[in-house]
N, CA, C and O of each residue as an XYZ file, in Angstrom:
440
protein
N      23.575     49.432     23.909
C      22.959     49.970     22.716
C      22.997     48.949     21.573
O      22.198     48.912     20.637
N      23.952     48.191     21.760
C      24.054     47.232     20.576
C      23.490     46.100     21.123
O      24.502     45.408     21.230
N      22.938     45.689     21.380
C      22.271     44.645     22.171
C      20.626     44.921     21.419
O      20.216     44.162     20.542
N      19.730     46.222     21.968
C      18.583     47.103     21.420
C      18.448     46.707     20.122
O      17.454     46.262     19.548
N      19.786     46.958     19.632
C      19.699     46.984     18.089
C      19.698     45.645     17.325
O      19.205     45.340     16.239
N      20.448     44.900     18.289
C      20.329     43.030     17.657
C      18.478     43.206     17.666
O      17.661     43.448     16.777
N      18.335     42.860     19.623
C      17.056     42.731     19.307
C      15.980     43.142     18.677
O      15.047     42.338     18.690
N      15.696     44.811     17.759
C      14.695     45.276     17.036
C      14.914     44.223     16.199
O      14.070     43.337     16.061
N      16.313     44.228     15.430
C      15.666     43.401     14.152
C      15.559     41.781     14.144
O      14.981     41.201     13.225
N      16.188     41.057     15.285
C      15.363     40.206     15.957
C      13.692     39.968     15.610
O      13.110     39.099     14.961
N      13.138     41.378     16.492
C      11.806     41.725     16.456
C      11.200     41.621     14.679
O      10.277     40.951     14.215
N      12.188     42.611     13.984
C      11.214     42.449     13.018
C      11.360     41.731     12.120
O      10.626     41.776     11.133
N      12.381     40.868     12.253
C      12.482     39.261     11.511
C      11.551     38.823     11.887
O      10.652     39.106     11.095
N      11.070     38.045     12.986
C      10.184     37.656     13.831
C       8.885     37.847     13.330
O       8.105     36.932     13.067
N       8.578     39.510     13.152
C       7.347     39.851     12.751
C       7.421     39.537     11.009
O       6.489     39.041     10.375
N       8.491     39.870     10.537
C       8.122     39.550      9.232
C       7.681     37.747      8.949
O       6.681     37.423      8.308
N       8.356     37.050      9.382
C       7.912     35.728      9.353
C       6.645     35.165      9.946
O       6.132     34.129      9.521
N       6.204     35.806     10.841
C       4.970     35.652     11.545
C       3.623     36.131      9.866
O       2.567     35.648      9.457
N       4.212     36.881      9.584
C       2.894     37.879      8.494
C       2.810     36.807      7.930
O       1.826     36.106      8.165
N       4.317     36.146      6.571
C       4.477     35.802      5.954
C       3.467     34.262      6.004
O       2.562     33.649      5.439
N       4.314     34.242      7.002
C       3.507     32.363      7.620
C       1.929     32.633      7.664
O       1.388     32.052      6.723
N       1.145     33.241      8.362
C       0.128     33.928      8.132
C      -0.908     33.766      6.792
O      -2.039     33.291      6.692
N       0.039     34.401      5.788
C      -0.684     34.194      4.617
C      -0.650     33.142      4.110
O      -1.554     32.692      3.407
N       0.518     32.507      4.413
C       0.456     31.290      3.602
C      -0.420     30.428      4.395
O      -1.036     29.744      3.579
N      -0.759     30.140      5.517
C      -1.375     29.407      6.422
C      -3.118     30.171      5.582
O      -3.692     29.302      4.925
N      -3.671     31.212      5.584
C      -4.905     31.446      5.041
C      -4.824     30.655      3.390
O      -5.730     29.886      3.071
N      -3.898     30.879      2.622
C      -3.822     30.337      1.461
C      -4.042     28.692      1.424
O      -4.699     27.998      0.648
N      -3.112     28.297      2.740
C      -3.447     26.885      2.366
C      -4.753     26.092      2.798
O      -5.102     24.986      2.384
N      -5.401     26.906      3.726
C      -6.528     26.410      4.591
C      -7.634     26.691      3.316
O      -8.626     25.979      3.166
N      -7.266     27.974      2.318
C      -8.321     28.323      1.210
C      -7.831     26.814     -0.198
O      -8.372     26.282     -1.168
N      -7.282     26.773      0.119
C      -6.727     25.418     -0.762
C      -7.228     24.383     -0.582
O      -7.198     23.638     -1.562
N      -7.738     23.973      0.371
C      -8.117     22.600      0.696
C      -9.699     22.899      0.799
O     -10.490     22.032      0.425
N     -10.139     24.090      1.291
C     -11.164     24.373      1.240
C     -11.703     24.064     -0.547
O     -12.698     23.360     -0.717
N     -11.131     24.514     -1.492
C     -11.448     24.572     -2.853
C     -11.363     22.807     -3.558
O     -12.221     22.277     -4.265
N      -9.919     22.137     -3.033
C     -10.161     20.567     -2.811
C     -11.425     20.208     -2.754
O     -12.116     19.667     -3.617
N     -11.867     20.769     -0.952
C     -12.986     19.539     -0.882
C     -14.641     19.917     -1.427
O     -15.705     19.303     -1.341
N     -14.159     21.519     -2.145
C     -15.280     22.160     -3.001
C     -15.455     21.243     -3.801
O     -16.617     21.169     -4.203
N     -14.729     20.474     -4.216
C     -14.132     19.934     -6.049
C     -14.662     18.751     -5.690
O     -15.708     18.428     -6.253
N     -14.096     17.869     -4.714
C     -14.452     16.488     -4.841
C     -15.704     16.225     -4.672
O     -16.106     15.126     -5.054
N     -16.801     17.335     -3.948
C     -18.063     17.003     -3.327
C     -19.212     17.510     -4.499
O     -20.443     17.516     -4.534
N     -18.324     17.851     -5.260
C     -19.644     18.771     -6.557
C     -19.330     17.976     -7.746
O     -19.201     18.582     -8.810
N     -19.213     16.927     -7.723
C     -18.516     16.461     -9.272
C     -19.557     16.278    -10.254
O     -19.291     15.866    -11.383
N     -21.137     16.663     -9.756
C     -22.050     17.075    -10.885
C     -22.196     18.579    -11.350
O     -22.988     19.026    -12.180
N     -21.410     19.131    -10.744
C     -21.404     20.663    -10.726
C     -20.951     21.486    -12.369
O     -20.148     20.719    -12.901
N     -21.123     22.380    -13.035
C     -20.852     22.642    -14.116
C     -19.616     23.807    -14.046
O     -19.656     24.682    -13.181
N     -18.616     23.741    -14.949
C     -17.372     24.435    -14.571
C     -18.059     26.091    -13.934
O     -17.669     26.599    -12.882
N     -19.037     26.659    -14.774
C     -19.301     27.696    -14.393
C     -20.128     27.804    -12.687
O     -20.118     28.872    -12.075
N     -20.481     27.136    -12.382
C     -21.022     26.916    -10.855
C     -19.930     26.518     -9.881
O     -20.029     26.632     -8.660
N     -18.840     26.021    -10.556
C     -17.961     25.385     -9.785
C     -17.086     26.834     -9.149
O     -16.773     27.152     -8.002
N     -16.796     27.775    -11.047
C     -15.507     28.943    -10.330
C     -16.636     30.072     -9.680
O     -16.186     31.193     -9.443
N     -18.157     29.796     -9.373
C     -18.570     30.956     -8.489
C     -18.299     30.270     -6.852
O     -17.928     30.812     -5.811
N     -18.549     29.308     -7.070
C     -18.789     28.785     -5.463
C     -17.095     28.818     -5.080
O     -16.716     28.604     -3.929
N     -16.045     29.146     -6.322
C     -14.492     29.389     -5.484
C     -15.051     30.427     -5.138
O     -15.475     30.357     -3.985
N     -15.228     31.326     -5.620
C     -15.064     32.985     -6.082
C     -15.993     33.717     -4.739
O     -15.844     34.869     -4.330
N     -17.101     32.549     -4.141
C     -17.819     32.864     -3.069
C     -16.998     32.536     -1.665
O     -17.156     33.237     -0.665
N     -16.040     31.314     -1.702
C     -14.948     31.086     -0.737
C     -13.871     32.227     -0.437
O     -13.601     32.912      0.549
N     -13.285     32.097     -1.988
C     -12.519     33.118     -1.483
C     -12.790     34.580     -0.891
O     -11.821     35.197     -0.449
N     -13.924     35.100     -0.863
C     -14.497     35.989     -0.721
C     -14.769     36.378      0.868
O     -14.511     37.378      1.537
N     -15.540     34.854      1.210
C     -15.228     34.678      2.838
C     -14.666     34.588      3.802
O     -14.967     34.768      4.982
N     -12.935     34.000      2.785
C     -12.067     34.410      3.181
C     -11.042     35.234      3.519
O     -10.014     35.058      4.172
N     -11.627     36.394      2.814
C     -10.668     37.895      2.067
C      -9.885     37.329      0.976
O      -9.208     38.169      0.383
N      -9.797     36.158      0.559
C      -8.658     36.499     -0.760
C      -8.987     37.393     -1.660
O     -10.172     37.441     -1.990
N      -8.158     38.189     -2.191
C      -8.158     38.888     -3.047
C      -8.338     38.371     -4.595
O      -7.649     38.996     -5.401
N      -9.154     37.333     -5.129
C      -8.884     36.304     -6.268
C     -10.086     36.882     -7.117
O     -11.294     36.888     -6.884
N      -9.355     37.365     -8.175
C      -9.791     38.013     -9.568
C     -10.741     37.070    -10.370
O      -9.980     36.237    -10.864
N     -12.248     36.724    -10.819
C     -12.980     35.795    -11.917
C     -11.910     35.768    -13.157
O     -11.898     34.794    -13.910
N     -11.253     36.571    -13.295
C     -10.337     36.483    -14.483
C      -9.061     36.141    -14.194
O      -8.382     36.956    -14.818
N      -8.351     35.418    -13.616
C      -7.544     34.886    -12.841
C      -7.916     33.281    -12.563
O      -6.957     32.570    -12.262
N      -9.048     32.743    -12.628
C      -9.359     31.709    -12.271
C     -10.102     30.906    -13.420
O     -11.015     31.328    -14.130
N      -9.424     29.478    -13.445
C      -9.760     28.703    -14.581
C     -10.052     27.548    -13.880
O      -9.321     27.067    -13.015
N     -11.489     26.937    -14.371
C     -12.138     26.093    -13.951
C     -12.507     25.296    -15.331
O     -13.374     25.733    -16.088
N     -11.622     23.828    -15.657
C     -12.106     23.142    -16.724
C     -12.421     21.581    -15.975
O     -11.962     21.290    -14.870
N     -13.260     20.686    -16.771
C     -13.800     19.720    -16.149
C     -13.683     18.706    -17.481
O     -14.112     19.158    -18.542
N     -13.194     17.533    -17.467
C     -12.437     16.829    -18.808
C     -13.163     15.381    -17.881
O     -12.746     15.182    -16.740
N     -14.082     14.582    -18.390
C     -14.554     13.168    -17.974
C     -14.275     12.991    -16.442
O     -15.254     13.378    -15.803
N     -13.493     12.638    -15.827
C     -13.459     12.238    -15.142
C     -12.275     13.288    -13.577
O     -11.867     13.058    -12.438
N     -12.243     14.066    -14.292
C     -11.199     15.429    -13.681
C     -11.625     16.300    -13.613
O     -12.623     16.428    -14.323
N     -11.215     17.515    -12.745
C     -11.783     18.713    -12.796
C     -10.490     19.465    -11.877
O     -10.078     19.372    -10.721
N     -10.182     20.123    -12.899
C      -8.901     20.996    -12.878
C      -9.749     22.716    -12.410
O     -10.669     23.352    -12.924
N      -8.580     23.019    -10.834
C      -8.834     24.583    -11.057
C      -7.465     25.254    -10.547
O      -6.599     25.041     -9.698
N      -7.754     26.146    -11.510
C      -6.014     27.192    -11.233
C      -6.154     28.541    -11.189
O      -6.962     29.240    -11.801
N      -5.429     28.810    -10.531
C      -5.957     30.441    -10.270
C      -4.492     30.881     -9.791
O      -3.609     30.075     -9.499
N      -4.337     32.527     -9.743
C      -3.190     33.140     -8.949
C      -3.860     34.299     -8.483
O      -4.970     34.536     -8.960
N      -3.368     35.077     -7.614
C      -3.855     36.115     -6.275
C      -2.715     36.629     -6.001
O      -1.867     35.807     -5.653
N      -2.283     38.087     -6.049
C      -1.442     38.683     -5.320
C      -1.842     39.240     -4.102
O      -2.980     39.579     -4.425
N      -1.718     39.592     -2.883
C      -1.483     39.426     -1.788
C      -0.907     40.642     -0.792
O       0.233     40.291     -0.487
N      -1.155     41.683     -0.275
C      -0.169     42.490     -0.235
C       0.405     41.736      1.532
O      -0.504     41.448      2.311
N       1.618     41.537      1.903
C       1.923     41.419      3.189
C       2.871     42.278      3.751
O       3.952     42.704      3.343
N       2.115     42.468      4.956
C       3.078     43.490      5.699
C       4.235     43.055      6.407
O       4.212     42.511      7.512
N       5.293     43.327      5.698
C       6.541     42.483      6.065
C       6.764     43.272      7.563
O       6.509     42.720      8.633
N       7.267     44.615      7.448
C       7.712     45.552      8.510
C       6.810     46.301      8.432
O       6.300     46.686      7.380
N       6.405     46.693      9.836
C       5.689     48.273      9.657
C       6.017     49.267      8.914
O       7.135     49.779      8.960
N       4.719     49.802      7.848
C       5.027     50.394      6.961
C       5.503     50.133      5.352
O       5.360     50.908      4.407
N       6.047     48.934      5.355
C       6.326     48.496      4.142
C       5.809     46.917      3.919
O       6.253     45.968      4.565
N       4.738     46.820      2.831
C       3.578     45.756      2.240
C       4.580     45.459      1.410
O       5.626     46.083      1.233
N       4.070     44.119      0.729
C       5.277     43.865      0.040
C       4.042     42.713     -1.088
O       3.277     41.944     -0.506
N       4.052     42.777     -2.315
C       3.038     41.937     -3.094
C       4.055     40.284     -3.229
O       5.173     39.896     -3.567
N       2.573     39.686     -2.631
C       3.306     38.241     -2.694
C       1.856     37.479     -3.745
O       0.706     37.686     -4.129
N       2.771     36.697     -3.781
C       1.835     35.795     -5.401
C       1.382     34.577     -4.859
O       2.110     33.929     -4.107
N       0.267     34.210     -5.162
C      -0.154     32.565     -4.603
C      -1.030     32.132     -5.741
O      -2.058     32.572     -6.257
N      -0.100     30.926     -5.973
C      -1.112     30.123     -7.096
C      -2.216     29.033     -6.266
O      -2.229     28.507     -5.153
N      -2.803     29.025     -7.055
C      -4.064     27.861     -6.747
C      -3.796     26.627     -7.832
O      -3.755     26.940     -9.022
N      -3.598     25.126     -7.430
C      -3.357     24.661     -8.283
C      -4.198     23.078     -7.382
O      -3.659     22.480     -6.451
N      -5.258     22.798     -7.848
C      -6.327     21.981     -7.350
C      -6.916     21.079     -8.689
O      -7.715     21.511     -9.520
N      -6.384     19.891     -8.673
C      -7.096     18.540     -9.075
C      -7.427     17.483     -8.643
O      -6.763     16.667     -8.004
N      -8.792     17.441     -9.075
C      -9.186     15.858     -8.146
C     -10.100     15.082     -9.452
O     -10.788     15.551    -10.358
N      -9.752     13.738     -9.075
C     -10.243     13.065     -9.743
C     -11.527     12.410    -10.022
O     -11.315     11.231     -9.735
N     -12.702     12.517    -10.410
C     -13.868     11.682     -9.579
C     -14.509     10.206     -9.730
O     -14.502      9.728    -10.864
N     -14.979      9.559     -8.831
C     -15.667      8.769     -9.607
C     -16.457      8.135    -10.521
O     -16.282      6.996    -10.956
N     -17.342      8.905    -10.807
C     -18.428      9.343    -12.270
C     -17.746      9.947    -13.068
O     -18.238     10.346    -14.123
């Protein structure tokens, strides 16, 4: 009986780290995605720039708020930051709100 009982929560360590990793693995793949948004549009105007996030994240399921997301463009930079809460299902039955910032600068040539 005590053996059962190591292994459930075994199990739902396991599963909780699996979710966890999960999101962060969609977060970071949406991260680089928004990178190589940035470096390839550097004629793009801040306001064209936070729809075409706002259309990514979208494709991706993030949950990422237009009001949450700041898109400024200074000569030769173009800064975007954003945060997204997240709900993950740690254990069956209990979601748990996790936070992910977006924090993307690239520099351009022009």
């Amino acid at each position: 009986m005590r053996t059962l009982v190591k292994l459930l929560f075994a199990a739902l360590i396991v599963h909780a780290a699996y979710r966890v990793g999960m999101a962060y693995w969609d977060h970071y793949q949406f991260q680089d995605d928004v990178q190589q948004l940035a470096q390839f549009s550097e004629r793009a105007t801040p306001s064209e720039l936070a729809k075409e996030v706002l259309d990514l994240a979208s494709e991706r399921g993030i949950p990422l708020d237009p009001g949450d997301l700041s898109v400024e463009r200074r000569q030769r930079r173009i800064d975007i930051l954003g945060s997204y809460v997240r709900d993950v299902l740690l254990v069956p039955g209990y979601q748990h709100p996790w936070t992910f910032t977006l924090d993307v600068t690239v520099l351009t040539i022009n």
